[in-house]
PDB file of N, CA, C and O in Angstrom:
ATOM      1  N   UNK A   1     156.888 195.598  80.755  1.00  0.00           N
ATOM      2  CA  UNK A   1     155.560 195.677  81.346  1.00  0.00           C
ATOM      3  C   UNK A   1     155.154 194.269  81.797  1.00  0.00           C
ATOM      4  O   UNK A   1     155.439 193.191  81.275  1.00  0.00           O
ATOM      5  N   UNK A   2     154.567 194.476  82.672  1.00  0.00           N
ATOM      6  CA  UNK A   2     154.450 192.969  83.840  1.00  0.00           C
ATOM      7  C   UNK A   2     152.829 192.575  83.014  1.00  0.00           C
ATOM      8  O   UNK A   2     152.198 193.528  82.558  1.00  0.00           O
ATOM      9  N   UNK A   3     152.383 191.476  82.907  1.00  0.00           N
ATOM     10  CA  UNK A   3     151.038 190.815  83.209  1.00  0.00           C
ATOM     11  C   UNK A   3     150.275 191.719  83.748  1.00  0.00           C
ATOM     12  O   UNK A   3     149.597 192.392  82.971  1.00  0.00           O
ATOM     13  N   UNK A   4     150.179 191.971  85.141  1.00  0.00           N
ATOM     14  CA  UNK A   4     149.500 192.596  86.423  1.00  0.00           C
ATOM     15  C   UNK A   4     149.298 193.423  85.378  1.00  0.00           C
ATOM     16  O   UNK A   4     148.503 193.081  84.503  1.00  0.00           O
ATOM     17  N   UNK A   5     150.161 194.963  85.272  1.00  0.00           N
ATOM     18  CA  UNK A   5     150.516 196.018  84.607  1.00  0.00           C
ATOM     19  C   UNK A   5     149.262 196.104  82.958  1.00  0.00           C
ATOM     20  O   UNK A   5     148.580 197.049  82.562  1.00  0.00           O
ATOM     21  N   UNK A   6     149.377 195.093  82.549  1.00  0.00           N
ATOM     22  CA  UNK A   6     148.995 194.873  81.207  1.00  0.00           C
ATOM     23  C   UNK A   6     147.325 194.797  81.194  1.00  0.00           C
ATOM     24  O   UNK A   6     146.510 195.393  80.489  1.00  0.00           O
ATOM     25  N   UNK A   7     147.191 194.029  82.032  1.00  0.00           N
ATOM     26  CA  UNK A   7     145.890 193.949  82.584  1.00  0.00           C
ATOM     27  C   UNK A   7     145.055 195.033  83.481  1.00  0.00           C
ATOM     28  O   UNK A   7     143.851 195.287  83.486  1.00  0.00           O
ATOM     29  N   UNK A   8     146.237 195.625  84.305  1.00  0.00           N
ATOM     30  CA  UNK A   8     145.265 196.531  84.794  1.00  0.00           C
ATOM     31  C   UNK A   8     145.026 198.376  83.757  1.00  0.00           C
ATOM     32  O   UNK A   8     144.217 199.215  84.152  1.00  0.00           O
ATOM     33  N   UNK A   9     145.868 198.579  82.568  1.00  0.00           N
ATOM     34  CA  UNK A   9     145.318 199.027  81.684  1.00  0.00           C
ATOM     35  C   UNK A   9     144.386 198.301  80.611  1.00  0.00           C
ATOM     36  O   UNK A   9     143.863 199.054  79.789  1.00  0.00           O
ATOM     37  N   UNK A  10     144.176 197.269  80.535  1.00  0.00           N
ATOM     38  CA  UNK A  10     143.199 196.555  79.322  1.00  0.00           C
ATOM     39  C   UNK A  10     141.982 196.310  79.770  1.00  0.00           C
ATOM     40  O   UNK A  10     141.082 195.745  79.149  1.00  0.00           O
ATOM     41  N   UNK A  11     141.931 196.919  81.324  1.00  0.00           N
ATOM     42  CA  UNK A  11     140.475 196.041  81.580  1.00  0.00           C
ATOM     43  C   UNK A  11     139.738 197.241  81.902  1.00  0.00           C
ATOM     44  O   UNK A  11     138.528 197.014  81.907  1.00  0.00           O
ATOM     45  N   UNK A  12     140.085 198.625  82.214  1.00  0.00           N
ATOM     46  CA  UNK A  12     139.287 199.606  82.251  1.00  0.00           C
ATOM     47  C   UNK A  12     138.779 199.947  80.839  1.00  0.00           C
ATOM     48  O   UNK A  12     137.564 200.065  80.685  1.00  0.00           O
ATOM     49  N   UNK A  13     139.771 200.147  79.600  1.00  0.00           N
ATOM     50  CA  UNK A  13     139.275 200.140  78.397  1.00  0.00           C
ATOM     51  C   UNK A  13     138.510 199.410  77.942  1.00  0.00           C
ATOM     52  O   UNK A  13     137.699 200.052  77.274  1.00  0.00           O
ATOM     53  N   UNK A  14     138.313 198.380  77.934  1.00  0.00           N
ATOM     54  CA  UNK A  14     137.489 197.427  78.145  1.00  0.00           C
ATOM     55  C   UNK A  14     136.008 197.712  78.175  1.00  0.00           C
ATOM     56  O   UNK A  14     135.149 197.852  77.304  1.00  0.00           O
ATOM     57  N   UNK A  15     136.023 197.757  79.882  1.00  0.00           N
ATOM     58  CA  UNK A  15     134.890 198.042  80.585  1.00  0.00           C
ATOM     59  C   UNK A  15     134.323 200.038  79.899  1.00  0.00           C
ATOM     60  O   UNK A  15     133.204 200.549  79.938  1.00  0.00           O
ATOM     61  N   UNK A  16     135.182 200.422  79.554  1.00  0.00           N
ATOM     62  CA  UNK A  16     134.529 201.716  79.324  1.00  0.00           C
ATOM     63  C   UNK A  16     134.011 201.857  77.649  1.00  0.00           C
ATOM     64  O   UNK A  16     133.370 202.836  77.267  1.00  0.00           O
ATOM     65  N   UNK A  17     134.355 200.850  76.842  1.00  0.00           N
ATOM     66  CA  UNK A  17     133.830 200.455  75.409  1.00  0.00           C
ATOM     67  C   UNK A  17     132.849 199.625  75.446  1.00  0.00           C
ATOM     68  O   UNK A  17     132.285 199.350  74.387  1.00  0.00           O
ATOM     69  N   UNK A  18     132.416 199.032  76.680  1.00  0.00           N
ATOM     70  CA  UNK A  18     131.646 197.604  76.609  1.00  0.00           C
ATOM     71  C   UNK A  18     130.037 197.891  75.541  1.00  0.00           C
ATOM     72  O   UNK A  18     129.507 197.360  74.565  1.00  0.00           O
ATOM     73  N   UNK A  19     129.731 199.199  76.588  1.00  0.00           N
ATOM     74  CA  UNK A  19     128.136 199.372  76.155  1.00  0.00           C
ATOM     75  C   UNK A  19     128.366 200.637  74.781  1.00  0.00           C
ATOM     76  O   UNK A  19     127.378 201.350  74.604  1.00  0.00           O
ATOM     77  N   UNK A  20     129.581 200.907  73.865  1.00  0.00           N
ATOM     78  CA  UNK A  20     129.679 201.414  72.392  1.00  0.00           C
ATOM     79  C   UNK A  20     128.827 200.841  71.562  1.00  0.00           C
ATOM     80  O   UNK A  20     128.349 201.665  70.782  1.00  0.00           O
ATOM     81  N   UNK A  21     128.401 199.648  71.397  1.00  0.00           N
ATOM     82  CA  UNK A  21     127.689 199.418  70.391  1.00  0.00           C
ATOM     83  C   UNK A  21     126.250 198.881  70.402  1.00  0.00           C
ATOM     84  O   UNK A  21     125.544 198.571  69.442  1.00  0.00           O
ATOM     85  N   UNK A  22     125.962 198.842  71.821  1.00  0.00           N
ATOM     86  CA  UNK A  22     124.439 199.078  72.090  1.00  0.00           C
ATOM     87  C   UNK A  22     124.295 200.271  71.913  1.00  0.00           C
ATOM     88  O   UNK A  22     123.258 200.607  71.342  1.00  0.00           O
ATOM     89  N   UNK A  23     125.337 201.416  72.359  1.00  0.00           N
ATOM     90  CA  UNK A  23     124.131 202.927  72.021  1.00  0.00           C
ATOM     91  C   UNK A  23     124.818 202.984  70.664  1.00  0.00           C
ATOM     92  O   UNK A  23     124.376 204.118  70.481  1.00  0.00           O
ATOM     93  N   UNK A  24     125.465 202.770  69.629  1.00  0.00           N
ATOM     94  CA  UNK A  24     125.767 203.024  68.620  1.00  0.00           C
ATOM     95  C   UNK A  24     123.906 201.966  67.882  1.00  0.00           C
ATOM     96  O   UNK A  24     123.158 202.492  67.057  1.00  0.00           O
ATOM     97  N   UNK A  25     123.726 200.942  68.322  1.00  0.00           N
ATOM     98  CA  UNK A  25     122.487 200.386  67.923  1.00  0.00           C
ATOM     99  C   UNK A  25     121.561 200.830  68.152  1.00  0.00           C
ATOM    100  O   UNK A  25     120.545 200.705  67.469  1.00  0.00           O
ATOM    101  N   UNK A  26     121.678 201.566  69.334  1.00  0.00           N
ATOM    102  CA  UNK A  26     120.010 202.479  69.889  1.00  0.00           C
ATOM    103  C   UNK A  26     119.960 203.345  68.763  1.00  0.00           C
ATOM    104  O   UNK A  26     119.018 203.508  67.988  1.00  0.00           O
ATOM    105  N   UNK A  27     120.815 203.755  68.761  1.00  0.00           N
ATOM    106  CA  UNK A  27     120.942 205.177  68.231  1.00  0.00           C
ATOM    107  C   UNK A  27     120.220 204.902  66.693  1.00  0.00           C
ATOM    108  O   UNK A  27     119.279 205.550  66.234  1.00  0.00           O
ATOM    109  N   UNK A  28     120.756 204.038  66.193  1.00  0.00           N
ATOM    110  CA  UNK A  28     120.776 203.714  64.742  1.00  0.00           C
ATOM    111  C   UNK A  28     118.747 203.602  64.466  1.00  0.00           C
ATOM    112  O   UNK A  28     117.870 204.217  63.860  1.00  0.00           O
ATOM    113  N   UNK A  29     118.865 202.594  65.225  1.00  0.00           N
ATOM    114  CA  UNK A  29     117.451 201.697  65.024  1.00  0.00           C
ATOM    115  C   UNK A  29     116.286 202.641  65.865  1.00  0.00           C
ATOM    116  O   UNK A  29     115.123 202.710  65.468  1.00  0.00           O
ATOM    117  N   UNK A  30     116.758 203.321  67.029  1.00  0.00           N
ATOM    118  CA  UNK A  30     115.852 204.226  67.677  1.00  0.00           C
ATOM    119  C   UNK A  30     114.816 203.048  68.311  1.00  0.00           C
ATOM    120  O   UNK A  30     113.628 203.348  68.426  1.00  0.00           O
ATOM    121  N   UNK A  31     115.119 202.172  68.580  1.00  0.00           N
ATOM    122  CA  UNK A  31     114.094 201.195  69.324  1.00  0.00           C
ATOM    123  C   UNK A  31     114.676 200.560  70.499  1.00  0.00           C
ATOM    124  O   UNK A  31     115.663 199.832  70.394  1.00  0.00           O
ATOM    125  N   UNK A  32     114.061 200.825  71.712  1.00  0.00           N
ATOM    126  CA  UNK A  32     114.793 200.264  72.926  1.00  0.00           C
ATOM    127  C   UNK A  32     114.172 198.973  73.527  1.00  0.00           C
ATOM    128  O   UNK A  32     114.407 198.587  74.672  1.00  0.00           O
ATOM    129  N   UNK A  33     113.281 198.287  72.561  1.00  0.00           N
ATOM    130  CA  UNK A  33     112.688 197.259  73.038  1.00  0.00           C
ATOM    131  C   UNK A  33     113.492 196.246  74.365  1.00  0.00           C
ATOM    132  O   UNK A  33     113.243 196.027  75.550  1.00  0.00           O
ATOM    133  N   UNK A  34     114.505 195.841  73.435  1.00  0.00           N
ATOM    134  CA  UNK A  34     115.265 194.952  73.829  1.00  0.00           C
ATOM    135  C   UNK A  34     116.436 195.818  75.636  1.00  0.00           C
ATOM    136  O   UNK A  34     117.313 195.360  76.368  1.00  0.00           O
ATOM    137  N   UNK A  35     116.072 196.475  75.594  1.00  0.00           N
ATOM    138  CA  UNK A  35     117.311 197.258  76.818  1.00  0.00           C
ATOM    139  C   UNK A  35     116.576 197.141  77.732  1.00  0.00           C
ATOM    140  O   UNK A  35     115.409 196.961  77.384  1.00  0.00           O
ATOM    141  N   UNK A  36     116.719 197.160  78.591  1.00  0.00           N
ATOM    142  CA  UNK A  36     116.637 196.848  80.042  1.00  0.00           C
ATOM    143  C   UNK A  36     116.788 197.853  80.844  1.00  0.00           C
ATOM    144  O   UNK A  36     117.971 197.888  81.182  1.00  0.00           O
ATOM    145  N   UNK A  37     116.134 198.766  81.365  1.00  0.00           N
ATOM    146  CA  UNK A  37     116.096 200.062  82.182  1.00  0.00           C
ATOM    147  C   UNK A  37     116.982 199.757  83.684  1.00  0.00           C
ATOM    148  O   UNK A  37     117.643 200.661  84.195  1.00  0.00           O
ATOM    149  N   UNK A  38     116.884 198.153  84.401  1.00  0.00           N
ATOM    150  CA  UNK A  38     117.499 197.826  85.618  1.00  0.00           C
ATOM    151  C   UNK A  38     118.576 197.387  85.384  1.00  0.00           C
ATOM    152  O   UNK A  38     119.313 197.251  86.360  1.00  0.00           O
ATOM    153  N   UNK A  39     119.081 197.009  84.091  1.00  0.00           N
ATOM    154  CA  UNK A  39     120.621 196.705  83.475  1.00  0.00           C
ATOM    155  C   UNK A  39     121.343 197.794  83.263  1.00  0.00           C
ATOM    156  O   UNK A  39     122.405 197.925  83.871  1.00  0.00           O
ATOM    157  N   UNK A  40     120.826 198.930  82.213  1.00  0.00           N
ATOM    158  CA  UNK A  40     121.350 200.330  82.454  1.00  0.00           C
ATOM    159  C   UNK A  40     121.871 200.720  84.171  1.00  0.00           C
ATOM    160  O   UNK A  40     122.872 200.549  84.867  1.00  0.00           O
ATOM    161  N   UNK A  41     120.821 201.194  84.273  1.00  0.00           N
ATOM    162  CA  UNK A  41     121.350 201.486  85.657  1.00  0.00           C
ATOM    163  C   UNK A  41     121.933 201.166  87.031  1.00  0.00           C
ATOM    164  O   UNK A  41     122.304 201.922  87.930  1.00  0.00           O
ATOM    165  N   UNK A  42     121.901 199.471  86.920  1.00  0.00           N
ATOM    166  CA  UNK A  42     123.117 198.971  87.143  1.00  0.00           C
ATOM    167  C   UNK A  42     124.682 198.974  86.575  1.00  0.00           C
ATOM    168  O   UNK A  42     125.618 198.663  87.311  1.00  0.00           O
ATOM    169  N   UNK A  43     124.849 199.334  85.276  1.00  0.00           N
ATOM    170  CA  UNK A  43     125.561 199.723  84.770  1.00  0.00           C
ATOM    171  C   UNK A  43     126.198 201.199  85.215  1.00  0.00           C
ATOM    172  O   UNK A  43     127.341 201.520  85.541  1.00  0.00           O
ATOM    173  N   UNK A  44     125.087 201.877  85.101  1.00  0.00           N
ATOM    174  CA  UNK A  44     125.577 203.060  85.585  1.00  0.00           C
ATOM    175  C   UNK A  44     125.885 203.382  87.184  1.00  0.00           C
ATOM    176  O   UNK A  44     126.526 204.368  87.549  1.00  0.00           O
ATOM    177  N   UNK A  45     125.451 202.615  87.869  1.00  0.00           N
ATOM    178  CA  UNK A  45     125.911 202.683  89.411  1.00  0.00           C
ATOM    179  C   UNK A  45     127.476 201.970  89.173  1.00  0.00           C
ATOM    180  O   UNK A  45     128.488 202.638  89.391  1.00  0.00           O
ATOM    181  N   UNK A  46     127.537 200.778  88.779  1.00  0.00           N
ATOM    182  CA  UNK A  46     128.771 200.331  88.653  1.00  0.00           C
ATOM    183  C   UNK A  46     129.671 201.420  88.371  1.00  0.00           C
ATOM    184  O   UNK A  46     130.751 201.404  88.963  1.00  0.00           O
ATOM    185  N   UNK A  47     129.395 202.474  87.480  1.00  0.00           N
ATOM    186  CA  UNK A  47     130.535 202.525  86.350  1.00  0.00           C
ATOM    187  C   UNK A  47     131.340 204.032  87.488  1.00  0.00           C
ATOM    188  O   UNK A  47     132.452 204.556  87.556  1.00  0.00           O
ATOM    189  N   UNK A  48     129.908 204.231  88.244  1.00  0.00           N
ATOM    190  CA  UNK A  48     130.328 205.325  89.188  1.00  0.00           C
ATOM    191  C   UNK A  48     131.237 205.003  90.113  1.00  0.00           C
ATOM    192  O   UNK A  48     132.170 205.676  90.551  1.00  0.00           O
ATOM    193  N   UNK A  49     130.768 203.540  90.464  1.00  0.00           N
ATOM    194  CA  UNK A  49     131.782 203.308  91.515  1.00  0.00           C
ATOM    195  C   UNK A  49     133.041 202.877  91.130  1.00  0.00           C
ATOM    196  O   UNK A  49     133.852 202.602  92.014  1.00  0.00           O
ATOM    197  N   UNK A  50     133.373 202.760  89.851  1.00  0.00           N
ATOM    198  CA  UNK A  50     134.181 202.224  89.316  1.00  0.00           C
ATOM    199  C   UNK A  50     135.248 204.017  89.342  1.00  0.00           C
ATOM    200  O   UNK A  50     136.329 203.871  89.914  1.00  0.00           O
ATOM    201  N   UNK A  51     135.057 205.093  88.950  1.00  0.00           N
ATOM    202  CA  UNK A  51     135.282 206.331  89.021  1.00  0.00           C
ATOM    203  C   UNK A  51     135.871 206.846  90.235  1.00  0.00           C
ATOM    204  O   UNK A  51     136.989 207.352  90.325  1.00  0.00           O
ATOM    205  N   UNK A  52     134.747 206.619  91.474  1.00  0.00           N
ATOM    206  CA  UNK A  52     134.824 206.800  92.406  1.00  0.00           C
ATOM    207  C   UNK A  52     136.380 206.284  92.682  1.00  0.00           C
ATOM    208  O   UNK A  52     137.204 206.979  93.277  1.00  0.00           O
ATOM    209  N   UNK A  53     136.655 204.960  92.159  1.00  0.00           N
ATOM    210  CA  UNK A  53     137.748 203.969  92.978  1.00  0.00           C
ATOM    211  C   UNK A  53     138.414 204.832  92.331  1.00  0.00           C
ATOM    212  O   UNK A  53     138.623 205.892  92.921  1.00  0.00           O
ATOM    213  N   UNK A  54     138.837 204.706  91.241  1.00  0.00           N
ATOM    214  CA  UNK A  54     139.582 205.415  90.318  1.00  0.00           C
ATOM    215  C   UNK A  54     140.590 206.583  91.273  1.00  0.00           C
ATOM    216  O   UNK A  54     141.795 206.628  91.523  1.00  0.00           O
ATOM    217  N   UNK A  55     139.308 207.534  91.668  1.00  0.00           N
ATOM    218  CA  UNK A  55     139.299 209.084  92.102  1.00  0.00           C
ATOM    219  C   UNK A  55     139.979 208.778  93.792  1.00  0.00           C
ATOM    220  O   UNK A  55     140.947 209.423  94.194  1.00  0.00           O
ATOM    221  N   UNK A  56     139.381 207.845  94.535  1.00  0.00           N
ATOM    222  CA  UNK A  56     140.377 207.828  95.503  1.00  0.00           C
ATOM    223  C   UNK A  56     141.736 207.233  95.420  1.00  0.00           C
ATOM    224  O   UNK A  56     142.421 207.472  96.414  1.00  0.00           O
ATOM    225  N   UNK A  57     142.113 206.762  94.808  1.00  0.00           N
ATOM    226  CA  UNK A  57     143.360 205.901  94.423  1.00  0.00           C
ATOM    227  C   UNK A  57     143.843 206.285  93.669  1.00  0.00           C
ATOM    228  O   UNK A  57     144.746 205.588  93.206  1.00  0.00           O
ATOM    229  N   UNK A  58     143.573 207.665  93.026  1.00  0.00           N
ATOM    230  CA  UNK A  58     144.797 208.676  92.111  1.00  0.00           C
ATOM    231  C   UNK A  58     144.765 207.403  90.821  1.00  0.00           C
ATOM    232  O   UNK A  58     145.909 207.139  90.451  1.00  0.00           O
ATOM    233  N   UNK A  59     143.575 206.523  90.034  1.00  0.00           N
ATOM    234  CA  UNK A  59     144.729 205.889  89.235  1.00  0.00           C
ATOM    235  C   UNK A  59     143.552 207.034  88.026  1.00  0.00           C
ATOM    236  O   UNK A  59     142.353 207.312  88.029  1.00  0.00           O
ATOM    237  N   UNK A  60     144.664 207.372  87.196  1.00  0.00           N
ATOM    238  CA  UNK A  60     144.157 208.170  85.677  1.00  0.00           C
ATOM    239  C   UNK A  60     143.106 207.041  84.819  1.00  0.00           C
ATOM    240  O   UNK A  60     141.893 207.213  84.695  1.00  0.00           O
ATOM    241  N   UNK A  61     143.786 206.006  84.337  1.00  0.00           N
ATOM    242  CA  UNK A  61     143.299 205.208  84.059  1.00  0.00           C
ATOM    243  C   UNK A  61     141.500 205.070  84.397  1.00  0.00           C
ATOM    244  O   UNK A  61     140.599 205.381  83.618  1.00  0.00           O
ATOM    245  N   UNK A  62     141.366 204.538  85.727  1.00  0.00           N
ATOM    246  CA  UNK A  62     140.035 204.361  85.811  1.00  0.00           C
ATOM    247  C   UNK A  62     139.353 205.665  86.279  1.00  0.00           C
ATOM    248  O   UNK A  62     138.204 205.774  86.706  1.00  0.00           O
ATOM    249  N   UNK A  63     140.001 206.342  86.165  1.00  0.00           N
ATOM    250  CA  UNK A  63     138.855 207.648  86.576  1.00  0.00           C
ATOM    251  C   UNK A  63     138.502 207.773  84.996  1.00  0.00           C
ATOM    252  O   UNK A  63     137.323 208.025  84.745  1.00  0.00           O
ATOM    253  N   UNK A  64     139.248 207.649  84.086  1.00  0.00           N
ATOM    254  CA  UNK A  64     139.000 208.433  82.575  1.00  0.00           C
ATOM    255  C   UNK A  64     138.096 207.048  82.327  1.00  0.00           C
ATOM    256  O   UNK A  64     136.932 207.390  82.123  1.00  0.00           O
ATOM    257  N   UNK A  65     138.212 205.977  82.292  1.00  0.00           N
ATOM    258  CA  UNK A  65     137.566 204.977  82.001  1.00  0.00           C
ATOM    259  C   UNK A  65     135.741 205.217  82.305  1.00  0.00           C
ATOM    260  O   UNK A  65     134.766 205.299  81.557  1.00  0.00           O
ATOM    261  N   UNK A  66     135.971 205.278  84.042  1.00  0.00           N
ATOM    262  CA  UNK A  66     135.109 205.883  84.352  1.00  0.00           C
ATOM    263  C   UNK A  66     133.798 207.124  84.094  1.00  0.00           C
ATOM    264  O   UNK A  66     132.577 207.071  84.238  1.00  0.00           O
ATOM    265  N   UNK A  67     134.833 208.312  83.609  1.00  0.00           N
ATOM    266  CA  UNK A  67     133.797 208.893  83.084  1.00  0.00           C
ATOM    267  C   UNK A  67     132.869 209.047  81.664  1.00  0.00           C
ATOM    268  O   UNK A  67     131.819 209.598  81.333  1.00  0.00           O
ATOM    269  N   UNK A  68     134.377 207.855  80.774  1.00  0.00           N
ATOM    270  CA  UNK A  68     133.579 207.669  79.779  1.00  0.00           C
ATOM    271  C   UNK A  68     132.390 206.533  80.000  1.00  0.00           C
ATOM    272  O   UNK A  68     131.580 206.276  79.109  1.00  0.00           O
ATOM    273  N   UNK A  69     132.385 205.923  81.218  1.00  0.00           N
ATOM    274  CA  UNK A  69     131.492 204.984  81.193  1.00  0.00           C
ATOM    275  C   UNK A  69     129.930 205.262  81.406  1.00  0.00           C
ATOM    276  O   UNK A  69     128.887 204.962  80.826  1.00  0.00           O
ATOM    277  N   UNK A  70     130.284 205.942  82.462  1.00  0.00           N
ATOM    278  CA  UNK A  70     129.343 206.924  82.845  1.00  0.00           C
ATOM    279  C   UNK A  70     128.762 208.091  81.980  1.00  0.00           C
ATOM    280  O   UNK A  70     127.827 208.664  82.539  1.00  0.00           O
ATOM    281  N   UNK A  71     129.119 208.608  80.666  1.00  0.00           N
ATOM    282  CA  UNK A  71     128.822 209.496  79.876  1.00  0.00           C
ATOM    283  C   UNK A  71     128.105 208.349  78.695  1.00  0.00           C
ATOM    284  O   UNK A  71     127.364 208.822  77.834  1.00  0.00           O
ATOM    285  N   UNK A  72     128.382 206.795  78.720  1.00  0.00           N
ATOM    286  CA  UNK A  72     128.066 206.065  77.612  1.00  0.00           C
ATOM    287  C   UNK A  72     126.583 205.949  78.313  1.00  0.00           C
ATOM    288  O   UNK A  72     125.515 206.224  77.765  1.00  0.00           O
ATOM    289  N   UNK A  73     126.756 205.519  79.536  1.00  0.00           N
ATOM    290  CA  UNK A  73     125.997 205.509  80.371  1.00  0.00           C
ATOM    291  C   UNK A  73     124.450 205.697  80.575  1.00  0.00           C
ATOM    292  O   UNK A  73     123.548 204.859  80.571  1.00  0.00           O
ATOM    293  N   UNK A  74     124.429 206.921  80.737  1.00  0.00           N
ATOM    294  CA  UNK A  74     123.569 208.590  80.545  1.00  0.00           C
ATOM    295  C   UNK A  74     123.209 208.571  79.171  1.00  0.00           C
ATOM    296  O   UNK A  74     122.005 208.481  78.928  1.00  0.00           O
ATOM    297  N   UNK A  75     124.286 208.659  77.899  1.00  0.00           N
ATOM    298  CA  UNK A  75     123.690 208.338  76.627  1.00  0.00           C
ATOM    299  C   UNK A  75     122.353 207.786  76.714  1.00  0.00           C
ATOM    300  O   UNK A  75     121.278 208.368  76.567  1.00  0.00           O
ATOM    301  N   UNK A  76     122.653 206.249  77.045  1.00  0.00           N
ATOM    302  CA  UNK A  76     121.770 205.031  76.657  1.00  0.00           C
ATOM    303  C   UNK A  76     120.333 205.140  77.232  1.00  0.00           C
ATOM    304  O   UNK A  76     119.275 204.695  76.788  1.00  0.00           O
ATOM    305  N   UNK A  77     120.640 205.961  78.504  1.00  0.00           N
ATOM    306  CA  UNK A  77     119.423 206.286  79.278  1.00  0.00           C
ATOM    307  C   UNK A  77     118.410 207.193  78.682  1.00  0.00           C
ATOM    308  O   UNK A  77     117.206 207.197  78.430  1.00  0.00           O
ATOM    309  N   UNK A  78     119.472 207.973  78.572  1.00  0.00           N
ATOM    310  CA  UNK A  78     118.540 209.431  78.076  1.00  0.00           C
ATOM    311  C   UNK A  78     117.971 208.643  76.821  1.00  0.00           C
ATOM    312  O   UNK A  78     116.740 208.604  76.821  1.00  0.00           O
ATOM    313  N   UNK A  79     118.605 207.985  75.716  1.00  0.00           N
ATOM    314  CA  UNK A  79     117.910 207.423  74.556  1.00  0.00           C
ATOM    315  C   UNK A  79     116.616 206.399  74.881  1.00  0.00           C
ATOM    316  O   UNK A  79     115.689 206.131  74.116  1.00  0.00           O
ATOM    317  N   UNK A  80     116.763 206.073  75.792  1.00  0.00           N
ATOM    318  CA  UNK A  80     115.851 204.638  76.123  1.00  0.00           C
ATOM    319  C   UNK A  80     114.726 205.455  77.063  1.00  0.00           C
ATOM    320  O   UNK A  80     114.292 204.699  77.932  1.00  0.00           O
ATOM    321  N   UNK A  81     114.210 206.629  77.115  1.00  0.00           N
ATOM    322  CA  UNK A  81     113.181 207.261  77.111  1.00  0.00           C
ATOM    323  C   UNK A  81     112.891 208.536  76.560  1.00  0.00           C
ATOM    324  O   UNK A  81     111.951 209.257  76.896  1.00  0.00           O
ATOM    325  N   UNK A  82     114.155 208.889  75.283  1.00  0.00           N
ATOM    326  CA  UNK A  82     113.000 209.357  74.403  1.00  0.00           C
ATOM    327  C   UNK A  82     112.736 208.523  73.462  1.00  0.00           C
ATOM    328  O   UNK A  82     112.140 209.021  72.507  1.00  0.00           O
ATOM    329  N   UNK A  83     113.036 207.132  73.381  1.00  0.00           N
ATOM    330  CA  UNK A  83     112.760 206.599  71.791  1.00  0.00           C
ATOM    331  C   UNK A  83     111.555 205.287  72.985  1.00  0.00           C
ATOM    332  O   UNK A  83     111.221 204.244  72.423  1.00  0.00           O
ATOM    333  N   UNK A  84     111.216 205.437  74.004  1.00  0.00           N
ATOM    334  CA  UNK A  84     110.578 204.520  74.857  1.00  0.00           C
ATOM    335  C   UNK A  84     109.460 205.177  74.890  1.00  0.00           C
ATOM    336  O   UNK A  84     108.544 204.363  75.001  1.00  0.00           O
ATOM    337  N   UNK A  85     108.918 206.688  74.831  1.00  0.00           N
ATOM    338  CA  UNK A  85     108.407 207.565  74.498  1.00  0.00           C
ATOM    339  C   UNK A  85     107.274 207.113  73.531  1.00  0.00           C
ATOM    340  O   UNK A  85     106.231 206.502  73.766  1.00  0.00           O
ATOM    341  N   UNK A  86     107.802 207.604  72.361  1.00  0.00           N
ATOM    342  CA  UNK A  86     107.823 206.864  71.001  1.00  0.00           C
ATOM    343  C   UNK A  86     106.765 205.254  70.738  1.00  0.00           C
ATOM    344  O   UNK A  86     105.999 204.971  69.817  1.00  0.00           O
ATOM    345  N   UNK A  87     107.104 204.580  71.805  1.00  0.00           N
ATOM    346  CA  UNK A  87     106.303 203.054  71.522  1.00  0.00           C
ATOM    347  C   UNK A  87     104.609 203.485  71.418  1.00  0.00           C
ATOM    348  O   UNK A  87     103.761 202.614  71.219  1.00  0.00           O
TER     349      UNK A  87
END
């Protein structure tokens, strides 16, 4: 396995674990003070287009990356107005 090769599986995993332990923290603490509603959803536009690429370019990799990113995504959102709710 080449460098190139190595990297271009390590960096979708990566990118699709990044935001695990902010919603593993939302979740916990139920307080979204600190999150950022225009960071989310920059996140989540990214993570689409990140899918998107994925989906035209046949690679497995970033489409699956992708939709877990996008499902972490949506999580964080949906949490960050019902616990925004809440204030």
């Amino acid at each position: 396995m080449t460098f190139a090769n190595a990297v271009s599986i390590l960096a979708p995993i990566v990118n699709c674990i990044q935001l695990f332990p902010q919603l593993y923290k939302t979740y916990q603490t139920k307080h979204v003070n600190d999150l950022s509603m225009y960071s989310l959803c920059l996140f989540l536009f990214a993570s689409i287009l990140w899918l998107l690429h994925g989906y035209f370019i046949q690679d497995m990799s970033l489409m699956t990356a992708g939709i877990i990113s996008v499902t972490v995504n949506v999580c964080l959102i949906v949490l960050f107005f019902k616990y925004h709710q809440r204030m």
